[in-house]
N, C-alpha and C positions, 0 to 999 in steps of 0.2 A: 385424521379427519381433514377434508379438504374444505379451505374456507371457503363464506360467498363472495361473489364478484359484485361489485357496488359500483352503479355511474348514474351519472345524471343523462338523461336526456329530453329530447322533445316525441311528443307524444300527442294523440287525440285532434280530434277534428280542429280545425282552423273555426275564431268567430267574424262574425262580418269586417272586422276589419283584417283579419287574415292572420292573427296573432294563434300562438298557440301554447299551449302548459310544456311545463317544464316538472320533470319527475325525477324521482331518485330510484332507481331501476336496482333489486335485490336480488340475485337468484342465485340459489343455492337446492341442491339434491336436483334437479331436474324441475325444481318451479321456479318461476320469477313472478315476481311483488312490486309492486307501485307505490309509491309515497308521494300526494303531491305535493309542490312548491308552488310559494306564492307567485311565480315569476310566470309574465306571457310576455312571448316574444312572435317578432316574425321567424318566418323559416331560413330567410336568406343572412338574418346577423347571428345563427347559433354556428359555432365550429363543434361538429362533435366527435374529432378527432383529440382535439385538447379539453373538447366540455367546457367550454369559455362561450362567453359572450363577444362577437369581436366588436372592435373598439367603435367604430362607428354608426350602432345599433344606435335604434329609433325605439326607445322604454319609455318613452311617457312619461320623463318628467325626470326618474331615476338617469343616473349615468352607468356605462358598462363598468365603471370600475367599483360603484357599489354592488352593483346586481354579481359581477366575479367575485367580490372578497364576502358575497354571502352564499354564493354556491360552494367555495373553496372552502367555508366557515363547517356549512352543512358537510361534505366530503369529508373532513379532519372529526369530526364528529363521529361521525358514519363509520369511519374505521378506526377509532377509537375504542367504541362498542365492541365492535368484531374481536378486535385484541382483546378486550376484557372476559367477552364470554369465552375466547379458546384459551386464555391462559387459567380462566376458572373450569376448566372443564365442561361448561356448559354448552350442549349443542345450539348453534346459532341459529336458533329457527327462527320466521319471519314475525311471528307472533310475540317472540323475548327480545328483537331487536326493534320492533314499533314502539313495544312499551317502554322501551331505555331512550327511543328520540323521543318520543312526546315526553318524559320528563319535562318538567315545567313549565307545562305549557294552564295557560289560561282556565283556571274553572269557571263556567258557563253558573252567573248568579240568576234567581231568577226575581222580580222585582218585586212580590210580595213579601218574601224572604228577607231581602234588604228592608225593604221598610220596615218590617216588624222589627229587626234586629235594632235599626237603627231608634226608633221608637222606644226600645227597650235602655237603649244608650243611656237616650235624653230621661229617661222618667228613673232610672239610679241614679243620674246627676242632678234629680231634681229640676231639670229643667220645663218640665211638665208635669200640671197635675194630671192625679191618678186620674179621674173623673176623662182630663181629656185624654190620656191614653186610651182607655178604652172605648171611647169615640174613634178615634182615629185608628185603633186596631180594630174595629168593627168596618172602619170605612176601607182598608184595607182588605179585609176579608170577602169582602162584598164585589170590589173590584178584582178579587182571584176568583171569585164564583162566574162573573159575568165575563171576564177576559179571557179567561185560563192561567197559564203558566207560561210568562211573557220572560224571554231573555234580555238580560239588560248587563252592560256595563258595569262594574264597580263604580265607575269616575261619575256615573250618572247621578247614585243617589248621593250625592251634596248635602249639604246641610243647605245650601241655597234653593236647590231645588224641591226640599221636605217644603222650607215653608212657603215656598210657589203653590207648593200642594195643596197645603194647610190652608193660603188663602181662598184656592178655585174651590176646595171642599166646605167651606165656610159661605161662601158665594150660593152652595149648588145645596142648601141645608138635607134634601135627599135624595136619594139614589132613582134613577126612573126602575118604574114595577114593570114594566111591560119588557121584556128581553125577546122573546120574539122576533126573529127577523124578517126585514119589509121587503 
Protein backbone atom coordinates (compact mmCIF):
# COMPACT_ATOMS: atom_id res chain seq x y z
CA UNK A 1 0.00 0.00 0.00
CA UNK A 2 1.39 3.21 -0.99
CA UNK A 3 1.47 5.97 1.51
CA UNK A 4 -0.07 9.67 1.34
CA UNK A 5 1.93 12.45 0.39
CA UNK A 6 1.52 15.43 3.15
CA UNK A 7 2.81 19.09 2.71
CA UNK A 8 1.98 22.31 3.73
CA UNK A 9 1.07 24.86 1.39
CA UNK A 10 -0.43 28.18 0.43
CA UNK A 11 -3.63 28.12 -0.87
CA UNK A 12 -7.09 30.21 -1.62
CA UNK A 13 -7.80 33.68 -2.45
CA UNK A 14 -5.63 36.57 -1.12
CA UNK A 15 -7.67 38.99 1.69
CA UNK A 16 -7.39 42.76 1.25
CA UNK A 17 -4.34 42.89 2.58
CA UNK A 18 -2.97 40.19 0.29
CA UNK A 19 -2.25 37.51 2.91
CA UNK A 20 -3.16 34.18 2.25
CA UNK A 21 -3.97 30.45 4.24
CA UNK A 22 -1.76 28.07 4.78
CA UNK A 23 -3.04 24.22 4.53
CA UNK A 24 -1.90 20.91 5.10
CA UNK A 25 -2.38 19.35 1.64
CA UNK A 26 -3.27 15.17 2.12
CA UNK A 27 -3.58 13.14 -0.93
CA UNK A 28 -3.69 9.75 -1.19
CA UNK A 29 -5.57 7.21 -3.91
CA UNK A 30 -5.95 9.95 -6.47
CA UNK A 31 -7.73 12.57 -3.95
CA UNK A 32 -6.21 15.41 -2.07
CA UNK A 33 -7.65 17.00 1.25
CA UNK A 34 -7.18 20.27 2.94
CA UNK A 35 -6.71 20.86 6.43
CA UNK A 36 -6.53 24.53 7.35
CA UNK A 37 -3.87 26.25 9.45
CA UNK A 38 -4.12 29.10 11.57
CA UNK A 39 -1.37 30.86 9.60
CA UNK A 40 -1.91 33.78 6.84
CA UNK A 41 0.81 34.88 5.17
CA UNK A 42 1.77 37.01 2.14
CA UNK A 43 2.73 35.05 -1.16
CA UNK A 44 6.21 36.44 -1.46
CA UNK A 45 7.58 35.23 2.39
CA UNK A 46 6.15 31.46 1.88
CA UNK A 47 9.25 28.96 0.25
CA UNK A 48 7.38 26.24 -0.91
CA UNK A 49 10.22 24.23 -1.99
CA UNK A 50 11.26 23.82 1.81
CA UNK A 51 7.48 24.71 3.09
CA UNK A 52 9.07 27.38 5.57
CA UNK A 53 8.32 30.66 6.17
CA UNK A 54 11.36 32.67 5.08
CA UNK A 55 13.09 34.66 7.59
CA UNK A 56 12.07 38.09 6.81
CA UNK A 57 8.26 37.57 6.62
CA UNK A 58 5.87 40.23 7.62
CA UNK A 59 3.24 37.83 10.24
CA UNK A 60 1.72 40.42 12.23
CA UNK A 61 3.12 40.39 15.35
CA UNK A 62 4.26 36.47 15.35
CA UNK A 63 7.98 35.82 14.08
CA UNK A 64 9.04 33.30 11.27
CA UNK A 65 10.61 31.25 13.67
CA UNK A 66 7.44 30.61 15.50
CA UNK A 67 5.16 30.38 12.64
CA UNK A 68 8.19 27.37 11.20
CA UNK A 69 8.68 25.51 14.56
CA UNK A 70 4.55 25.24 14.23
CA UNK A 71 4.36 24.12 10.71
CA UNK A 72 7.37 21.72 11.40
CA UNK A 73 5.43 20.83 14.87
CA UNK A 74 2.19 20.19 12.65
CA UNK A 75 4.45 18.15 9.74
CA UNK A 76 6.02 15.66 12.56
CA UNK A 77 2.55 15.16 13.56
CA UNK A 78 1.23 14.51 10.29
CA UNK A 79 3.53 11.76 9.64
CA UNK A 80 3.45 10.34 12.72
CA UNK A 81 -0.18 9.35 12.17
CA UNK A 82 0.60 8.12 8.79
CA UNK A 83 3.22 5.68 10.36
CA UNK A 84 0.77 4.62 13.08
CA UNK A 85 -2.15 3.84 10.67
CA UNK A 86 0.35 1.71 8.01
CA UNK A 87 2.20 -0.08 10.66
CA UNK A 88 -1.55 -0.97 12.23
CA UNK A 89 -2.75 -2.07 9.17
CA UNK A 90 -5.23 0.54 8.78
CA UNK A 91 -5.76 2.20 5.47
CA UNK A 92 -4.88 5.86 5.82
CA UNK A 93 -7.94 7.44 4.43
CA UNK A 94 -8.49 11.23 4.84
CA UNK A 95 -11.40 10.62 7.15
CA UNK A 96 -9.08 8.48 9.99
CA UNK A 97 -6.30 10.82 9.51
CA UNK A 98 -8.42 14.30 10.43
CA UNK A 99 -9.90 12.48 13.35
CA UNK A 100 -6.26 11.47 14.76
CA UNK A 101 -5.06 15.49 14.08
CA UNK A 102 -7.96 17.00 15.76
CA UNK A 103 -7.25 14.94 18.75
CA UNK A 104 -7.38 17.39 21.28
CA UNK A 105 -8.63 19.89 20.20
CA UNK A 106 -11.04 22.20 22.02
CA UNK A 107 -14.73 21.26 22.82
CA UNK A 108 -16.97 24.01 21.81
CA UNK A 109 -19.00 24.76 25.49
CA UNK A 110 -22.07 26.30 25.03
CA UNK A 111 -23.00 28.96 27.81
CA UNK A 112 -26.27 27.86 29.25
CA UNK A 113 -24.69 24.48 29.83
CA UNK A 114 -21.91 26.07 31.76
CA UNK A 115 -23.89 28.11 33.81
CA UNK A 116 -26.11 25.41 34.85
CA UNK A 117 -23.34 23.16 35.55
CA UNK A 118 -21.60 25.60 37.27
CA UNK A 119 -24.77 26.52 39.40
CA UNK A 120 -24.90 23.09 40.24
CA UNK A 121 -21.24 23.26 41.64
CA UNK A 122 -22.17 26.15 43.85
CA UNK A 123 -25.56 24.69 45.41
CA UNK A 124 -23.62 20.97 46.40
CA UNK A 125 -21.02 23.27 47.97
CA UNK A 126 -23.84 24.94 49.64
CA UNK A 127 -22.87 28.04 48.49
CA UNK A 128 -26.31 28.92 47.39
CA UNK A 129 -29.58 28.37 48.39
CA UNK A 130 -31.91 26.02 46.86
CA UNK A 131 -34.57 28.75 46.47
CA UNK A 132 -31.84 30.79 44.58
CA UNK A 133 -30.78 28.14 42.36
CA UNK A 134 -33.76 27.68 40.93
CA UNK A 135 -34.14 31.25 40.24
CA UNK A 136 -31.19 31.51 38.50
CA UNK A 137 -31.65 28.10 36.68
CA UNK A 138 -34.93 29.58 35.48
CA UNK A 139 -33.05 32.90 34.57
CA UNK A 140 -30.71 30.76 32.63
CA UNK A 141 -33.26 28.83 30.89
CA UNK A 142 -35.08 31.80 29.72
CA UNK A 143 -31.82 33.32 28.35
CA UNK A 144 -31.40 29.82 26.15
CA UNK A 145 -35.01 30.32 24.97
CA UNK A 146 -34.61 33.83 23.91
CA UNK A 147 -30.73 33.58 22.64
CA UNK A 148 -30.34 30.08 21.45
CA UNK A 149 -27.37 28.14 21.86
CA UNK A 150 -24.47 30.73 22.34
CA UNK A 151 -20.76 29.44 22.22
CA UNK A 152 -18.53 30.39 24.70
CA UNK A 153 -15.13 29.86 26.20
CA UNK A 154 -14.44 27.70 29.19
CA UNK A 155 -12.27 30.66 30.70
CA UNK A 156 -15.38 32.87 30.35
CA UNK A 157 -17.65 31.30 32.93
CA UNK A 158 -15.67 32.59 36.08
CA UNK A 159 -16.82 32.60 39.16
CA UNK A 160 -16.31 36.37 38.83
CA UNK A 161 -18.26 36.61 35.91
CA UNK A 162 -21.46 34.17 37.52
CA UNK A 163 -21.75 37.03 40.03
CA UNK A 164 -21.39 39.97 37.52
CA UNK A 165 -24.38 37.96 36.28
CA UNK A 166 -26.15 37.45 39.36
CA UNK A 167 -25.90 41.14 40.12
CA UNK A 168 -27.19 42.44 36.31
CA UNK A 169 -30.09 39.60 36.95
CA UNK A 170 -30.82 41.01 40.29
CA UNK A 171 -30.69 44.71 38.76
CA UNK A 172 -33.12 43.44 35.79
CA UNK A 173 -35.92 41.38 38.51
CA UNK A 174 -37.53 40.06 34.86
CA UNK A 175 -37.09 39.05 31.67
CA UNK A 176 -38.69 41.45 28.93
CA UNK A 177 -42.01 39.40 27.33
CA UNK A 178 -41.93 40.78 24.11
CA UNK A 179 -39.11 38.77 21.94
CA UNK A 180 -40.14 39.86 18.87
CA UNK A 181 -37.84 41.49 16.72
CA UNK A 182 -37.98 45.50 15.86
Amino acid sequence: MRPPTIAIVLRGHSDKSGRQRLYLRYAWHYQTNYIVLPWRILAKDWDSNSQTVKSRATLGGETAVTVNGDLSKTLTKAYAIIAELTTSDIPPSFDEFRLRMGAGKKVTRHFADSARELLQRELDANEIAYRTFITYRAAVNKFEELMGKLSIRKSVTTRCWTSNARSWYRERKTWPTNTSAT
